[in-house]
C-alpha positions in Angstrom: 86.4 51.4 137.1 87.1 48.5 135.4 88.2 50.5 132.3 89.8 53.2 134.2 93.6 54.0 133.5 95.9 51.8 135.3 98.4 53.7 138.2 101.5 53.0 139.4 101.2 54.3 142.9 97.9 54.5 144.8 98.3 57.9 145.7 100.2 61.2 145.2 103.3 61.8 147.1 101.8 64.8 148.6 99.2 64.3 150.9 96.0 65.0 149.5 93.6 64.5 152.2 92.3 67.4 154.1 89.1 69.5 154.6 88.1 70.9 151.6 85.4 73.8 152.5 84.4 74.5 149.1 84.9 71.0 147.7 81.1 69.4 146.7 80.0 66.6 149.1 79.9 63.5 147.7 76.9 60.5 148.8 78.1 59.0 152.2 76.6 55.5 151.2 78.8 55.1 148.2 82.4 56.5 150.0 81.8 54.4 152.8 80.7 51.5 150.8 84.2 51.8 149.1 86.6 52.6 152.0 85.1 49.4 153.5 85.7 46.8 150.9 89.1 48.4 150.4 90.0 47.8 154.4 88.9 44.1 153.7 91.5 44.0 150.9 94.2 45.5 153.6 94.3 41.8 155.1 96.5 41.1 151.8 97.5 44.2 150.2 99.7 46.0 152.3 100.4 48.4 150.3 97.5 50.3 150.2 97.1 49.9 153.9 98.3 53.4 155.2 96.2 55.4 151.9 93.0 53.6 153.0 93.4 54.1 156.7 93.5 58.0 155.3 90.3 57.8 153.3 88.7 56.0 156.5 89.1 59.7 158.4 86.3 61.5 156.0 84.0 58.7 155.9 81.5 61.6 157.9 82.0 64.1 155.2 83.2 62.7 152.0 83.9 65.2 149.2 84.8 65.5 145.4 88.7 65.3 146.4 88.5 62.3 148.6 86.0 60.5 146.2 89.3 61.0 143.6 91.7 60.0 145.5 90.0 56.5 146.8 89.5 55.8 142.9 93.0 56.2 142.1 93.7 53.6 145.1 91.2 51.5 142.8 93.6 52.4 139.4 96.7 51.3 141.4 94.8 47.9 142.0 93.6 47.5 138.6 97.5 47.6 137.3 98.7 45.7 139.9 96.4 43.0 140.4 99.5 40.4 140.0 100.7 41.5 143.2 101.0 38.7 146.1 102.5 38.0 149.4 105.2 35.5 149.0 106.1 33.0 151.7 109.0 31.2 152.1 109.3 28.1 153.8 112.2 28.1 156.2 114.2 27.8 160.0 114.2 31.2 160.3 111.9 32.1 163.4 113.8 35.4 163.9 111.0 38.1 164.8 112.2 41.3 163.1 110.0 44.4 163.2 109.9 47.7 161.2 108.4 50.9 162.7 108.3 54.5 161.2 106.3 57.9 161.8 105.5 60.9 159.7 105.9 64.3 161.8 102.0 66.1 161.8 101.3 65.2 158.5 97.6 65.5 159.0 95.8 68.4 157.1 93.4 68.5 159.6 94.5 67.5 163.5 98.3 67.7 162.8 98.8 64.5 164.4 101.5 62.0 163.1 101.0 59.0 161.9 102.6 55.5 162.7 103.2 53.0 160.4 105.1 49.3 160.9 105.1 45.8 160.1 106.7 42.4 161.4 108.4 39.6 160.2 109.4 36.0 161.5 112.3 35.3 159.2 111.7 36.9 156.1 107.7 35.9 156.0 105.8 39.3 156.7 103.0 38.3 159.3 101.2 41.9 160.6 101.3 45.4 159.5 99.3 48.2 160.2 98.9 52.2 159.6 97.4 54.1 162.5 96.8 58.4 163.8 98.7 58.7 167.3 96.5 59.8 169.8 98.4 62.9 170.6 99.7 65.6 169.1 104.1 65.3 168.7 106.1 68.3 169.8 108.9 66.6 168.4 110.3 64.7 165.2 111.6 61.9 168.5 108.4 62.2 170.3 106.8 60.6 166.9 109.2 58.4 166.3 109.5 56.6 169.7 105.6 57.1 170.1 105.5 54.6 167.0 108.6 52.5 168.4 106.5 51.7 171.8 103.2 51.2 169.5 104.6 48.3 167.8 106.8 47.2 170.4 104.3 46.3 172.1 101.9 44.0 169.5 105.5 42.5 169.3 105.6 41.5 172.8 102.0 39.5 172.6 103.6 37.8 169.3 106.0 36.7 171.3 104.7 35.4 173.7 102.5 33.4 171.4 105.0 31.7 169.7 106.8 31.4 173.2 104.1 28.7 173.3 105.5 26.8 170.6 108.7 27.1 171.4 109.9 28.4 168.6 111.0 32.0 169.2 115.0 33.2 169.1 115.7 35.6 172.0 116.4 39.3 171.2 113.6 40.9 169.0 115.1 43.5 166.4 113.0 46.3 166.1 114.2 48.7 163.0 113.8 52.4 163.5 115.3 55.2 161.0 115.3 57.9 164.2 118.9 57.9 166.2 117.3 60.4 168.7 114.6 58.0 169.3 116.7 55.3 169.8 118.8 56.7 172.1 115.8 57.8 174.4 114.8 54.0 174.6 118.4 53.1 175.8 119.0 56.1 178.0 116.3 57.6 180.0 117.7 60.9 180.5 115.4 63.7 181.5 116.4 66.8 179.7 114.3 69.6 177.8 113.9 68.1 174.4 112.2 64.7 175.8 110.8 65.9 179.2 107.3 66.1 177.8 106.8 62.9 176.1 103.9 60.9 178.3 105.2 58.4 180.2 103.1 55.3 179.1 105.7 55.1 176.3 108.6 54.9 178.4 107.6 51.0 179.5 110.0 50.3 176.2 113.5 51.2 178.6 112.7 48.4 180.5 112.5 45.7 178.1 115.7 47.1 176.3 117.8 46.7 179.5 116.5 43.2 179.7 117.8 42.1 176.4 113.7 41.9 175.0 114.3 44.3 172.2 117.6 45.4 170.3 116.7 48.7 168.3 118.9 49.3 165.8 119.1 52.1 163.5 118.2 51.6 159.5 118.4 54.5 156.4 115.7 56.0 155.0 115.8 54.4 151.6 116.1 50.4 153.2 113.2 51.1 155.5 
């Protein structure tokens, strides 16, 4: 690949990962070989985090289309190899977090898909890309599935740094769903929300106690 064509984006807007039945299988030893090192890489590229978590879901029957897709993820990191994490030094020990949630995206289980990352100040510290383990009914059941997700990893980074000191009451937690938001403030039991398991609804109670301020934030600044 080394004198492949660079890419400016690791992979098509449309999602091109599905089960292809008439697609050719491709050697498992050489996909899995590559989706591998590329999840190594995910510990500093983080943009190429929720692609590979993608490829990682047809590691037990890799074909042709997937094969194609991983190596373009390889052409987006020839042409960006420049690319680095920046930290600042500052004061700022501010813990901000970012959370966001396709609506059944997936080709094959139609589950959605949570995304989010965190900051302390304006030095990014933890993202991740993960499937939800159910299947949304709603654009807000994804949504606040995702908010309670990383809500939660927030929690245990606060109470590290708790340890140190260091941490600024009231975590703000960025989420670009209004009817998601409103769920976590109010827990009002009507038809729309009714069905959304309860093991998300721990987030109310840390909102009441001033824990977690979610606030809403657009589209194009998430």
């Amino acid at each position: 690949m080394e004198d492949a064509k660079p890419m400016k984006t690791p992979m098509h807007a449309s999602n091109p990962f599905r089960k292809e039945e008439s697609s050719k299988l491709v050697q498992q030893t050489i996909y899995r070989g590559m989706i591998r090192s590329l999840l190594y890489l995910t510990a500093c590229r983080l943009d190429i985090m929720h692609r590979v978590c993608l490829g990682a879901r047809f590691q037990f029957d890799p074909c042709e289309l997937h094969l194609k897709v991983v190596k373009r993820i390889l052409c987006y990191l020839l042409g960006t190899s420049n690319q680095c994490l920046f930290y600042k030094k500052n004061q700022d020990f501010r813990l901000v977090g970012y959370c966001d949630a396709d609506y059944a995206r997936d080709g094959v289980e139609r589950k959605s898909s949570s995304g989010g990352c965190h900051y302390i100040g304006h030095c990014l510290i933890s993202w991740a890309s993960k499937k939800q383990n159910s299947i949304s009914l709603s654009t807000t059941e994804a949504e606040y599935g995702s908010i309670a997700s990383y809500c939660s990893q927030l929690l245990w980074v606060k109470y590290q740094l708790e340890d140190y000191s260091s941490l600024e009451n009231n975590i703000l937690v960025y989420c670009h769903n209004t009817s998601a938001i409103d769920l976590s403030k109010n827990q009002i039991q009507h038809s729309k929300a009714k069905h959304i398991e309860i093991r998300y609804h721990f987030i109310y109670n840390y909102v009441q106690k001033d824990v977690f301020d979610i606030k809403f934030i657009d589209t194009y600044h998430q």
